[in-house]
Backbone of each chain as ProteinMPNN parsed JSONL, in Angstrom:
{"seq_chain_A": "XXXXXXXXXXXXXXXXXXXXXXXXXXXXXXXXXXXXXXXXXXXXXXXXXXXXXXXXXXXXXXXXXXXXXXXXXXXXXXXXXXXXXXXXXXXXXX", "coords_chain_A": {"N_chain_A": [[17.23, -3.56, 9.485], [14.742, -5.302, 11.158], [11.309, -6.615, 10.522], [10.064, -6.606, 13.403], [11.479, -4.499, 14.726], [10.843, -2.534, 12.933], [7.848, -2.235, 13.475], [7.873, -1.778, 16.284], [9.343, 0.821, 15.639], [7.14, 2.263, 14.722], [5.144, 1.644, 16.425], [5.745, 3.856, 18.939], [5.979, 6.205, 17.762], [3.406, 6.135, 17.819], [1.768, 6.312, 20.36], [-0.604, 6.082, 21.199], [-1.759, 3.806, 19.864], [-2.324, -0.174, 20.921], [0.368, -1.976, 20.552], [-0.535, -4.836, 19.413], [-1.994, -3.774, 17.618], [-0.52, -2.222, 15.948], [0.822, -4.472, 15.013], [-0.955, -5.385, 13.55], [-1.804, -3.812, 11.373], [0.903, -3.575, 10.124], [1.689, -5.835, 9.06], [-1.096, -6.173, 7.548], [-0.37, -4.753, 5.309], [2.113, -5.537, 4.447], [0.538, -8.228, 3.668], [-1.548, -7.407, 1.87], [0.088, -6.944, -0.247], [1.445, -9.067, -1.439], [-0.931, -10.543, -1.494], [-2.098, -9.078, -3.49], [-0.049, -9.121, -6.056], [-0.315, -11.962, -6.111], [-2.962, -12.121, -7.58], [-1.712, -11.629, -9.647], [-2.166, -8.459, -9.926], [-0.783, -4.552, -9.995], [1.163, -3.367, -7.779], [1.476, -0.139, -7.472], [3.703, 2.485, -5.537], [3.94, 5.504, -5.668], [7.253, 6.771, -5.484], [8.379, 5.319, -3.621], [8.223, 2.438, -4.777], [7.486, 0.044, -7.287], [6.235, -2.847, -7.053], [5.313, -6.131, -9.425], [4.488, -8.51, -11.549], [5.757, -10.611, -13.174], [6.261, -13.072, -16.09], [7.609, -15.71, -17.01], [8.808, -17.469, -19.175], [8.312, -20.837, -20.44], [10.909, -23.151, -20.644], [13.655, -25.239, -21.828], [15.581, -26.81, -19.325], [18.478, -27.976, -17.62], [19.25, -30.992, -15.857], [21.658, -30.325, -13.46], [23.124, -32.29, -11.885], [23.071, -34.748, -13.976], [22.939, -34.007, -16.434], [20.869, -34.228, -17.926], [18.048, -33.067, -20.071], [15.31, -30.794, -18.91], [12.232, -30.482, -19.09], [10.997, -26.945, -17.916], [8.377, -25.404, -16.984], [6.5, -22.707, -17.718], [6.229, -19.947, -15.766], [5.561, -17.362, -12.974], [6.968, -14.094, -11.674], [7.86, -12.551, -8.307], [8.065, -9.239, -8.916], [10.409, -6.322, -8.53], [10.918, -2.925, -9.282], [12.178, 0.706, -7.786], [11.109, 3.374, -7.022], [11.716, 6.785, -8.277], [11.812, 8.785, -6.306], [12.999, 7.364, -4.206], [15.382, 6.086, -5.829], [16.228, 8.517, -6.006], [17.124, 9.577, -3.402], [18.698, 7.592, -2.375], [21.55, 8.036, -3.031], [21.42, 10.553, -2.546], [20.524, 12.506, -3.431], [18.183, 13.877, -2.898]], "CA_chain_A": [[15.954, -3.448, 10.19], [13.548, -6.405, 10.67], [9.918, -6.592, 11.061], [9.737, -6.258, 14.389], [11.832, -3.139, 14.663], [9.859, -1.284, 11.792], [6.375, -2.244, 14.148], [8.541, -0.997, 17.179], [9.284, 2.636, 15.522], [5.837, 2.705, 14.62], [4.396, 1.951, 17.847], [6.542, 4.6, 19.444], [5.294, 7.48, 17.234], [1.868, 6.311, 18.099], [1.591, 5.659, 21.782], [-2.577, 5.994, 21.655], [-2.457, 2.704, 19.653], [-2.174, -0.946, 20.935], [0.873, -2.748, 19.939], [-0.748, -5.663, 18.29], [-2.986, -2.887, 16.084], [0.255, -1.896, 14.828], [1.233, -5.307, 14.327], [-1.683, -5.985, 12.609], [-1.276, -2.492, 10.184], [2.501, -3.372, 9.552], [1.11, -7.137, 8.507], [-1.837, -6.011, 6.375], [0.283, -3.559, 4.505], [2.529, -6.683, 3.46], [-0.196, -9.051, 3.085], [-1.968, -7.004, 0.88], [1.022, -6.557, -1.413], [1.21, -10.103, -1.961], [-2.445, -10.974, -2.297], [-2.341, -8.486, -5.252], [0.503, -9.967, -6.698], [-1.037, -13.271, -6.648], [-3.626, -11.918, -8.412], [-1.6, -10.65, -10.769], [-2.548, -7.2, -9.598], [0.519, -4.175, -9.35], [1.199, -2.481, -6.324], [2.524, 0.875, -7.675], [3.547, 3.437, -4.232], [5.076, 6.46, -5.861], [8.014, 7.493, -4.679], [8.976, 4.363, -3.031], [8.435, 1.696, -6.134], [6.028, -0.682, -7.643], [5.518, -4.656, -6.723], [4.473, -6.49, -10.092], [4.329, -9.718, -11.859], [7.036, -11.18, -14.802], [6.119, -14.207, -16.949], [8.954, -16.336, -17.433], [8.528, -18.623, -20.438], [8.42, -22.057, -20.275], [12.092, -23.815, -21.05], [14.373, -26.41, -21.934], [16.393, -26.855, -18.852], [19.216, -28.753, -17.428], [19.618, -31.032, -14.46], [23.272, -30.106, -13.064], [23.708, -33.294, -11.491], [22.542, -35.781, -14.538], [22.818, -33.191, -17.551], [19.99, -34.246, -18.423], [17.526, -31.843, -20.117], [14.143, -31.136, -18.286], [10.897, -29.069, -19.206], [10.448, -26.39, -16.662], [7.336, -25.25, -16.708], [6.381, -21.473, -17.32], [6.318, -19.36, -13.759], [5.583, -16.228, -12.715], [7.933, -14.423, -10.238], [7.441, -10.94, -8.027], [9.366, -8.091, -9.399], [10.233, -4.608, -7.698], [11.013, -1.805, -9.165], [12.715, 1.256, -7.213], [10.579, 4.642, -7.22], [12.254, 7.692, -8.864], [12.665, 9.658, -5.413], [14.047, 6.518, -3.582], [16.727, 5.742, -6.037], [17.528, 9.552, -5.705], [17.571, 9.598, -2.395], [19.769, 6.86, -2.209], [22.268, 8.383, -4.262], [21.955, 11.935, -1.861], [20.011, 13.732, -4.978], [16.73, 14.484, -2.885]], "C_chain_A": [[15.093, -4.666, 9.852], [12.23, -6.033, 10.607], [9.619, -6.136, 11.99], [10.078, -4.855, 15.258], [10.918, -2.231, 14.174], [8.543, -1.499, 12.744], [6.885, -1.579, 15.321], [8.439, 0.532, 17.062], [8.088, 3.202, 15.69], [4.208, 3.052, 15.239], [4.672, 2.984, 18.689], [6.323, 5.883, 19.136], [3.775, 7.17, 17.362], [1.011, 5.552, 19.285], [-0.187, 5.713, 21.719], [-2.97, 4.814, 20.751], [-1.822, 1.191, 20.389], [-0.907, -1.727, 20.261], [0.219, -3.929, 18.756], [-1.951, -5.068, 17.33], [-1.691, -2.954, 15.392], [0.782, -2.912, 14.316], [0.435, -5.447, 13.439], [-1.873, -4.934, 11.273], [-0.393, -3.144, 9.931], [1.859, -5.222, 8.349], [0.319, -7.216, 7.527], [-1.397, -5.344, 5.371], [1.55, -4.61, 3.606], [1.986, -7.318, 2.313], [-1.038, -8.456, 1.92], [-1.645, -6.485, -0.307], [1.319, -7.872, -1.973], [0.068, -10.594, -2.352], [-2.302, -10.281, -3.665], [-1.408, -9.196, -5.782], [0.16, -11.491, -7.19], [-2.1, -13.26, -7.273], [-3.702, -11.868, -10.028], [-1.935, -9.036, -10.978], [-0.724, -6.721, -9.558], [0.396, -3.576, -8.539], [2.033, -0.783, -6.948], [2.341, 2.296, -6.256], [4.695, 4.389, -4.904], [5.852, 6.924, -4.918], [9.011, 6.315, -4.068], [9.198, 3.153, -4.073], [7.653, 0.997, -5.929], [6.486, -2.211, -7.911], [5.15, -4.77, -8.602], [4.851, -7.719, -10.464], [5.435, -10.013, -13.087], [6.489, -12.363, -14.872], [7.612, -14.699, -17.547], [8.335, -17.591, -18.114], [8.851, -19.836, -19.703], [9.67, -22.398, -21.182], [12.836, -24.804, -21.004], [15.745, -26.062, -20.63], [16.984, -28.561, -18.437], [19.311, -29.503, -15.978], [21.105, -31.137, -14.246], [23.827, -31.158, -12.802], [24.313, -34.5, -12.767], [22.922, -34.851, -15.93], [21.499, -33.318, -18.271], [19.054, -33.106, -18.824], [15.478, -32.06, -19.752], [13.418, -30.33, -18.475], [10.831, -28.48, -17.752], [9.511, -25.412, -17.038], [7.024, -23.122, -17.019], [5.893, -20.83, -16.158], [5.92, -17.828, -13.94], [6.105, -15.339, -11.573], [7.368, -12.705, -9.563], [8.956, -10.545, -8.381], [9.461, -6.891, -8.546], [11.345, -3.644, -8.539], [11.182, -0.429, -8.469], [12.082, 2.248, -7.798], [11.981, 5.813, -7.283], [12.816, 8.388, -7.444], [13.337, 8.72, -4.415], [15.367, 6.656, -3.855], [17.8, 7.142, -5.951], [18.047, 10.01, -4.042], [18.697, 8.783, -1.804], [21.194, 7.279, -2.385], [22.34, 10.243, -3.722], [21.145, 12.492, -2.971], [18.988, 14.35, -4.254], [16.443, 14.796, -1.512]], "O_chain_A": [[14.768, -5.03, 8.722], [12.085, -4.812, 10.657], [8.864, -5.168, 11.897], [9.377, -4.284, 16.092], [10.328, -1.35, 14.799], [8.002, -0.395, 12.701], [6.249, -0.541, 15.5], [7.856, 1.319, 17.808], [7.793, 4.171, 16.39], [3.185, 3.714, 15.062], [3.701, 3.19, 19.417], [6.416, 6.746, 20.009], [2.969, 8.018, 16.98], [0.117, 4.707, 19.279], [-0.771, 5.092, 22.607], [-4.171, 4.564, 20.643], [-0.6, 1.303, 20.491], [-1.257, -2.212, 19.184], [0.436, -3.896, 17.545], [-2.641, -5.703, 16.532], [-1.601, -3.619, 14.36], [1.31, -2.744, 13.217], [0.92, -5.665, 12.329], [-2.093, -5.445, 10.174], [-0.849, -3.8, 8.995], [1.768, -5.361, 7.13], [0.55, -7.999, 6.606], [-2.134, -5.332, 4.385], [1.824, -4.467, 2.415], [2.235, -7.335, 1.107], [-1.166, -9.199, 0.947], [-2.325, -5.894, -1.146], [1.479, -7.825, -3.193], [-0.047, -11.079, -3.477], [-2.383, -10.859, -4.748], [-1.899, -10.264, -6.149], [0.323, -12.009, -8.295], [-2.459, -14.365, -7.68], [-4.514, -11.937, -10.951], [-1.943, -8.5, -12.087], [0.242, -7.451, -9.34], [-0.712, -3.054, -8.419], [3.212, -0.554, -6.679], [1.299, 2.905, -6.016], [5.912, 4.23, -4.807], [5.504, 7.378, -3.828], [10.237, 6.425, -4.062], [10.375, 2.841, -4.253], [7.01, 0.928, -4.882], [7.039, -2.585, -8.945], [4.776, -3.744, -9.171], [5.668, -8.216, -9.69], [5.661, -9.085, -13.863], [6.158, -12.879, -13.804], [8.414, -14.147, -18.3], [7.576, -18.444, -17.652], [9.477, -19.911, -18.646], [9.63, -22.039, -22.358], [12.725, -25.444, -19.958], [16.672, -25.287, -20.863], [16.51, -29.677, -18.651], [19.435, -28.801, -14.975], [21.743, -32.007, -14.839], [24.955, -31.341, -13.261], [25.424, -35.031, -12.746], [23.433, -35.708, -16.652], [21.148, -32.519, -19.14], [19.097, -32.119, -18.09], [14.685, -32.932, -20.109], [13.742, -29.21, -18.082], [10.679, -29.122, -16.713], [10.037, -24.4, -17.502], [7.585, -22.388, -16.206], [4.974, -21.411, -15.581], [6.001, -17.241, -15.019], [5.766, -15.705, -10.447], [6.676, -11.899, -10.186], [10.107, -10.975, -8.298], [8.489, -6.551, -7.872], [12.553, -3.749, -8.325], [10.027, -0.009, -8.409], [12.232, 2.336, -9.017], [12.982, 5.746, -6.569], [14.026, 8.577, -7.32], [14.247, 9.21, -3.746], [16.28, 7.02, -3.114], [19.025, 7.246, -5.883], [19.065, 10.601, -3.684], [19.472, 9.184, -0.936], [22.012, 6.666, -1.699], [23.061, 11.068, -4.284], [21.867, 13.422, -3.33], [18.65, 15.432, -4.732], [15.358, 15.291, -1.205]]}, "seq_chain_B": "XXXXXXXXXXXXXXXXXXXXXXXXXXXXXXXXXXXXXXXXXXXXXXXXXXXXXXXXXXXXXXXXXXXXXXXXXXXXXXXXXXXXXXXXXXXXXXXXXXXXXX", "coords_chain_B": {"N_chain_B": [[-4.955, -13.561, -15.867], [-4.674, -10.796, -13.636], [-5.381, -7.028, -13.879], [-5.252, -4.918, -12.54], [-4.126, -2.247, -10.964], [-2.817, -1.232, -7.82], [-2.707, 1.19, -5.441], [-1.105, 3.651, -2.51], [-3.712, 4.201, -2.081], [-5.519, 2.117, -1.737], [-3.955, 0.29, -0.075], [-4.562, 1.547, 2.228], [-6.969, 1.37, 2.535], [-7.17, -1.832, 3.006], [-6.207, -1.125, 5.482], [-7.952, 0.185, 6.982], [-10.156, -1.059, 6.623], [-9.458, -3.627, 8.072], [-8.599, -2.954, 10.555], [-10.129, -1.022, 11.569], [-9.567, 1.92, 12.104], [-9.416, 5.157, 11.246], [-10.219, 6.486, 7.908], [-8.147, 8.603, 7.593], [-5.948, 7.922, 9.084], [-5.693, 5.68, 8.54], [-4.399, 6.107, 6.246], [-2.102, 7.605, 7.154], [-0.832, 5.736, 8.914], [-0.028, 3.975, 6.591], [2.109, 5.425, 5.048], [3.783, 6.035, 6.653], [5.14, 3.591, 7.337], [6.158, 3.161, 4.976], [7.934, 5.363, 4.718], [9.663, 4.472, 6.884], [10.723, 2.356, 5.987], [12.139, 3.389, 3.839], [13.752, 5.158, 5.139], [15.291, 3.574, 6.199], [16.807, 2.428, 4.54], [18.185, 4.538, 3.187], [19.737, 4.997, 5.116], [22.143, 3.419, 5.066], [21.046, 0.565, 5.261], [20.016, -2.71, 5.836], [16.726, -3.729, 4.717], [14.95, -6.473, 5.972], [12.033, -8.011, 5.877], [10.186, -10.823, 7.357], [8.448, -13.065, 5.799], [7.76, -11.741, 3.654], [9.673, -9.895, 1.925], [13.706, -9.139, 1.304], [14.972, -6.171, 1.365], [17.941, -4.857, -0.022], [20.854, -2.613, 0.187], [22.973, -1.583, -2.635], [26.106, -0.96, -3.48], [27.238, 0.608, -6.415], [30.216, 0.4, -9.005], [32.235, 2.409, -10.511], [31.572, 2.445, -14.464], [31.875, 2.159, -17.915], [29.321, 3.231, -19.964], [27.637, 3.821, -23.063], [26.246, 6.229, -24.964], [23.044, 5.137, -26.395], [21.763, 6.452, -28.814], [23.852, 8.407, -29.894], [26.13, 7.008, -29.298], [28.401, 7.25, -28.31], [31.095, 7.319, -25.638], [30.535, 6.601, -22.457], [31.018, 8.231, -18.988], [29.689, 6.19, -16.172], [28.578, 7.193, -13.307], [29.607, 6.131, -9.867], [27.231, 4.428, -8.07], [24.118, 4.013, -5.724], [22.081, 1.56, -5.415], [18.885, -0.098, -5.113], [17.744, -3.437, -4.025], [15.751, -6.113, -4.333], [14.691, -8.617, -2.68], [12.462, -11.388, -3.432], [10.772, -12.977, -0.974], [10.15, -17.171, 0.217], [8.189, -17.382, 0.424], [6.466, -15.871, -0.747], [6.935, -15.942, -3.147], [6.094, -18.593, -3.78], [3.28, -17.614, -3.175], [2.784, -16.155, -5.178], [3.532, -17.675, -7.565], [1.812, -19.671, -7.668], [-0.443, -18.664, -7.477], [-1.191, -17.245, -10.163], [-0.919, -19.455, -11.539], [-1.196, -20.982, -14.863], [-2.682, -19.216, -16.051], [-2.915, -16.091, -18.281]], "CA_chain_B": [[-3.976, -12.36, -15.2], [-5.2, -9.582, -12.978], [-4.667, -6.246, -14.714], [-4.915, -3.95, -11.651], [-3.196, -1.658, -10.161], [-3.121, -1.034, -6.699], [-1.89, 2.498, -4.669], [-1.591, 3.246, -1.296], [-5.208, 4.4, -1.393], [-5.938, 0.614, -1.617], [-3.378, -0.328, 1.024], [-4.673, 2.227, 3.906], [-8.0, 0.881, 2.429], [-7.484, -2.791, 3.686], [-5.833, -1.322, 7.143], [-9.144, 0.665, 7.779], [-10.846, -2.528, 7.155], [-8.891, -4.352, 9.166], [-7.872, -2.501, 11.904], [-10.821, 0.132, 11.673], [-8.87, 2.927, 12.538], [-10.52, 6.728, 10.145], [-9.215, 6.375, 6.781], [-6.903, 9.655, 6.986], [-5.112, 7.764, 10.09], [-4.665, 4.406, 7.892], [-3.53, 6.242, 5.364], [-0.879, 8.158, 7.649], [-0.065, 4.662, 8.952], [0.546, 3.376, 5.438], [2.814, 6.471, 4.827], [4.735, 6.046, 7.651], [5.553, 2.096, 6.964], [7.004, 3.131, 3.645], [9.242, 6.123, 5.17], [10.766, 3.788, 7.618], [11.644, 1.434, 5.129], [13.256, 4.199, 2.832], [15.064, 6.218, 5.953], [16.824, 2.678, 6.9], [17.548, 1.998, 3.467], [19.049, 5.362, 2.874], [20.854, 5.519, 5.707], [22.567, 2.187, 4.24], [20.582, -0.522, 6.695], [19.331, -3.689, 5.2], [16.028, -3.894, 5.689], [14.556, -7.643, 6.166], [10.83, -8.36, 6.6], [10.21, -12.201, 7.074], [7.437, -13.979, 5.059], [7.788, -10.969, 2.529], [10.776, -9.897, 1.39], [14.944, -8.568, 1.691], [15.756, -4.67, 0.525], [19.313, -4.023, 0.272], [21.293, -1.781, -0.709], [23.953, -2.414, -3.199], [27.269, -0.333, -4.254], [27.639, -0.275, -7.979], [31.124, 1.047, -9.149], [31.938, 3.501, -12.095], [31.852, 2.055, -15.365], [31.783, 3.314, -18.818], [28.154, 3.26, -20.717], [27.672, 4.076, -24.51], [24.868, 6.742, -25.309], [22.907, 4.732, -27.377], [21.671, 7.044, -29.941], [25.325, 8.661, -30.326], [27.447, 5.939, -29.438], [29.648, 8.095, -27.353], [31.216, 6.387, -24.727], [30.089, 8.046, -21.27], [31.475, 7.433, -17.69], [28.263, 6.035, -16.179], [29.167, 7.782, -12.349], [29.119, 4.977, -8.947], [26.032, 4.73, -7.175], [23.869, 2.814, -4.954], [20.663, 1.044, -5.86], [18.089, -0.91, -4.245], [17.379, -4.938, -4.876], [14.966, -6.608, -3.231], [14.706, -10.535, -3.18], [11.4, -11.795, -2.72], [10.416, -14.648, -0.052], [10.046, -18.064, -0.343], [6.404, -17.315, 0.871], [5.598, -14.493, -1.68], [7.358, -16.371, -4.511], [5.25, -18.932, -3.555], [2.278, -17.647, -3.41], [2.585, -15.611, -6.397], [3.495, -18.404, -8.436], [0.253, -20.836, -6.952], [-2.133, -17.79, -7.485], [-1.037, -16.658, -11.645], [-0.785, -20.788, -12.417], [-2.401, -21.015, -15.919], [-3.994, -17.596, -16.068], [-2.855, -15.479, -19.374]], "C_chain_B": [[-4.717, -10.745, -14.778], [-4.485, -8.12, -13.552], [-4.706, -4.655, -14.011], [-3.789, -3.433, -11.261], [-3.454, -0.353, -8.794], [-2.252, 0.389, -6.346], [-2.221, 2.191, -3.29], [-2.317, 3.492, -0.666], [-5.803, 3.061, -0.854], [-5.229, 0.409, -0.586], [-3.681, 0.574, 2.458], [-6.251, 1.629, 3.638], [-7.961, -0.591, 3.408], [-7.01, -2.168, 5.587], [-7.085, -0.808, 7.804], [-10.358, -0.236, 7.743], [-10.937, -3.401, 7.896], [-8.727, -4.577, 10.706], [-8.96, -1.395, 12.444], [-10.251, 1.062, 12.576], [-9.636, 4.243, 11.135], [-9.415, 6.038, 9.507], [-8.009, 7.184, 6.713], [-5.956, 8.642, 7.939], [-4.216, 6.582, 9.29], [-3.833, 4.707, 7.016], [-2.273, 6.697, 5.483], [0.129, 7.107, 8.071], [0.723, 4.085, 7.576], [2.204, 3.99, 4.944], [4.05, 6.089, 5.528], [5.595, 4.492, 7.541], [6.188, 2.182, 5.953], [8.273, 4.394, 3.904], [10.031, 5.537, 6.278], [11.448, 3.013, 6.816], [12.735, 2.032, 4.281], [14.09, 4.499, 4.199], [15.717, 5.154, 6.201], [17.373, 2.691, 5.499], [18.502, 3.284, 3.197], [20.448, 5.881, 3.74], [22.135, 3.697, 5.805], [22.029, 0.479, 5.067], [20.114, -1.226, 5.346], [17.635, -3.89, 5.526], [14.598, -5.329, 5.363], [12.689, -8.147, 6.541], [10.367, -9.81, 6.196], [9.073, -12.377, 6.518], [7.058, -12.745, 3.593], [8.703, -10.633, 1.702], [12.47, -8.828, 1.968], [14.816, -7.345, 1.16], [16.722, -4.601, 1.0], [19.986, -3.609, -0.84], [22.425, -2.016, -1.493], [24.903, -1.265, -3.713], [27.688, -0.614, -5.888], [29.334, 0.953, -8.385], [31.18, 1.957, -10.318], [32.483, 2.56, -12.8], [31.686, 2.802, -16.281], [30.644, 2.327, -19.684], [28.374, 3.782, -22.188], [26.145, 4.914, -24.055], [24.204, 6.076, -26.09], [22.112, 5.661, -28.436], [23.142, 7.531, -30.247], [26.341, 7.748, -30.385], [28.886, 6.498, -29.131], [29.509, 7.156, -26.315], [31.058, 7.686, -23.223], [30.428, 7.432, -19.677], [29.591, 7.203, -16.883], [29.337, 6.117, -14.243], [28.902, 6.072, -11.308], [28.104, 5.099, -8.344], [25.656, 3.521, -6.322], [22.667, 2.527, -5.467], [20.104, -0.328, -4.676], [17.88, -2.231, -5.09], [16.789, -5.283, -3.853], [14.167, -7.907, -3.828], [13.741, -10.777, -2.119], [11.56, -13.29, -1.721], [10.369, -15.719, -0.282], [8.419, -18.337, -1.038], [5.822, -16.308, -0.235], [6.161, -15.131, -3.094], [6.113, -17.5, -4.87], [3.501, -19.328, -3.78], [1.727, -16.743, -4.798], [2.509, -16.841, -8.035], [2.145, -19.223, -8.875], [-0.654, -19.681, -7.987], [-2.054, -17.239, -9.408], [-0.631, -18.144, -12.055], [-1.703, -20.362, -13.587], [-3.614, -19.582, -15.904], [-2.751, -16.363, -17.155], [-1.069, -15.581, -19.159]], "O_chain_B": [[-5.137, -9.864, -15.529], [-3.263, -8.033, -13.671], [-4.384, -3.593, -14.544], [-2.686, -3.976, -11.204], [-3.957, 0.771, -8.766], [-1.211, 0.627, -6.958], [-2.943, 1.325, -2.795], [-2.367, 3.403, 0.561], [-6.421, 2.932, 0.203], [-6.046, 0.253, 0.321], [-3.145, 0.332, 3.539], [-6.829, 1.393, 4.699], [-8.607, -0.588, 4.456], [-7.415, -2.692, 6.625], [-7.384, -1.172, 8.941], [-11.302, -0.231, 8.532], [-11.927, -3.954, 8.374], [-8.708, -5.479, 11.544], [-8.8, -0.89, 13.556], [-10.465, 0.97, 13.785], [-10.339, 3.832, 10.212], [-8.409, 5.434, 9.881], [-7.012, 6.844, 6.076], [-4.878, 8.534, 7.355], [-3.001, 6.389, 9.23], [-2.797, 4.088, 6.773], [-1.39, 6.542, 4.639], [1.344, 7.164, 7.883], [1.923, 3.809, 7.572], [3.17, 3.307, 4.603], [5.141, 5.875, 5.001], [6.811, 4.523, 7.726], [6.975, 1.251, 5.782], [9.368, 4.326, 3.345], [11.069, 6.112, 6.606], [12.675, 2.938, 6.871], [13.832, 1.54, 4.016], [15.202, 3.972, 4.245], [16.89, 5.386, 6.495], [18.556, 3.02, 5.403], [19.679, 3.0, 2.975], [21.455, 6.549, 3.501], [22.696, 3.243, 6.802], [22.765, -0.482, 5.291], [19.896, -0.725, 4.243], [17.347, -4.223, 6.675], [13.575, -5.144, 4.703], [12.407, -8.632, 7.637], [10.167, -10.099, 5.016], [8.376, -11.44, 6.908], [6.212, -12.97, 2.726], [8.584, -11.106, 0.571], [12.388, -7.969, 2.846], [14.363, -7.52, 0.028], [16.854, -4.351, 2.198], [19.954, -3.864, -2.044], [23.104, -2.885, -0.947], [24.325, -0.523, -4.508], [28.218, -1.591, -6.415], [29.389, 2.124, -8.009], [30.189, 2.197, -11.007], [33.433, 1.869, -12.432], [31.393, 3.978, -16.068], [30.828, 1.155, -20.014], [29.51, 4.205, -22.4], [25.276, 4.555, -23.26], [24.787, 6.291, -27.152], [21.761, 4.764, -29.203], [23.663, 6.783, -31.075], [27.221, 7.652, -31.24], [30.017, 6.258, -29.556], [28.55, 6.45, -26.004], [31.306, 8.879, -23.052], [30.092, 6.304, -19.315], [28.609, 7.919, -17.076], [30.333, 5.453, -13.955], [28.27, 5.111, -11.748], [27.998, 6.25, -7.921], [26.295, 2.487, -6.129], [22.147, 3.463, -6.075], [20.652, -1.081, -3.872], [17.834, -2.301, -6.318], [17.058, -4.966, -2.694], [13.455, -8.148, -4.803], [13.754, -10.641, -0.896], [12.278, -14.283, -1.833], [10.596, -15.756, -1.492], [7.832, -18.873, -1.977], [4.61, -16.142, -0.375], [5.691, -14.673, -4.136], [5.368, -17.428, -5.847], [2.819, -20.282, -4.155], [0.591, -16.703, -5.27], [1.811, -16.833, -9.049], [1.622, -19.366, -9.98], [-1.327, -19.932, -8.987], [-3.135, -16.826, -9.829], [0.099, -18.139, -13.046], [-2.687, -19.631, -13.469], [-4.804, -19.287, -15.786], [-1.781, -15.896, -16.558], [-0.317, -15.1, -20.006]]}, "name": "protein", "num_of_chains": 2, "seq": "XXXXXXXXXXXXXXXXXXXXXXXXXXXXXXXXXXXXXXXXXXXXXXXXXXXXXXXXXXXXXXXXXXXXXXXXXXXXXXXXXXXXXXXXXXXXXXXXXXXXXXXXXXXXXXXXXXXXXXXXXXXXXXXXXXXXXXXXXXXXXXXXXXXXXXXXXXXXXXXXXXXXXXXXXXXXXXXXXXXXXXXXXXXXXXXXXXXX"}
């Protein structure tokens, strides 16, 4: 399923709104999972799982080509986590 | 480093900002955006949203686990689990926005 599908279903169960409302719901419901993240904010949606932030140290790496060894910089990356009744649903439990 | 944490009171919050639609409706919208994403995923669909991120589903096989307090060896059964590989755009902008901050 892409994007445009998932705004599709969602228009479809809700013929009394405007397509590009629901684009613009399906869009803010992203965007506002990344803004927090770039905050450093977590997104936790029980049930489904929680968005958050990891700190990855700063390290001595390698360039593959050159072997050379190169500071890379400490980063911060998005993480996700899988809510409790997802992974059992996945898995037929729920 | 921002030390919030957001629900999806906050996320039907920005759609009734947004989109001014009543709060119960954004919040039914919100609802509904997160049970499509699970019913594809469960019914084994990949499911792709561009400038955010991949969920798919992944087959893990049976292996054998250790309890770790006993240290019994334990068949750990096959299952499926979810992974989900962020964007270029959300890596991105996560990285930009937590530069130099705790």
């Amino acid at each position: 399923m892409i994007r445009s599908e998932l705004i599709q279903k969602i228009a479809d169960e809700n013929p009394h709104l405007f397509r590009r409302d629901v684009e613009r719901i399906v869009n803010t419901v992203f965007e506002e999972i990344i803004d927090a993240m770039a905050r450093g904010d977590r997104v936790e949606l029980r049930g489904f799982g929680a968005f958050s932030v990891k700190k990855r140290e700063a390290r001595m790496g390698r360039n593959p080509r050159t072997g050379d060894s190169v500071e890379v910089e400490e980063k911060h990356v998005p993480f996700f986590k899988t809510g409790k009744l997802l992974r059992d649903r996945l898995n037929g439990l729920a | 480093m921002g030390d919030k944490t957001l629900t999806r009171m906050d996320l039907a919050e920005a759609v009734f900002r947004d989109v001014g639609l009543s709060r119960h409706e954004s919040a039914q919208l919100v609802e509904s955006v997160l049970n499509h994403i699970s019913d594809a995923l469960v019914e084994g669909q990949q499911v792709k949203i561009s400038s955010f991120g991949t969920f798919s589903v992944r087959e893990k096989s049976e292996r054998i686990g250790r309890n770790p307090k006993t240290g019994e060896e334990v068949p750990i059964t096959p299952r499926r689990v979810l992974s989900f590989r962020p964007s270029h755009l959300m890596k991105e902008r996560v990285a930009a926005g937590n530069k130099r901050k705790g």
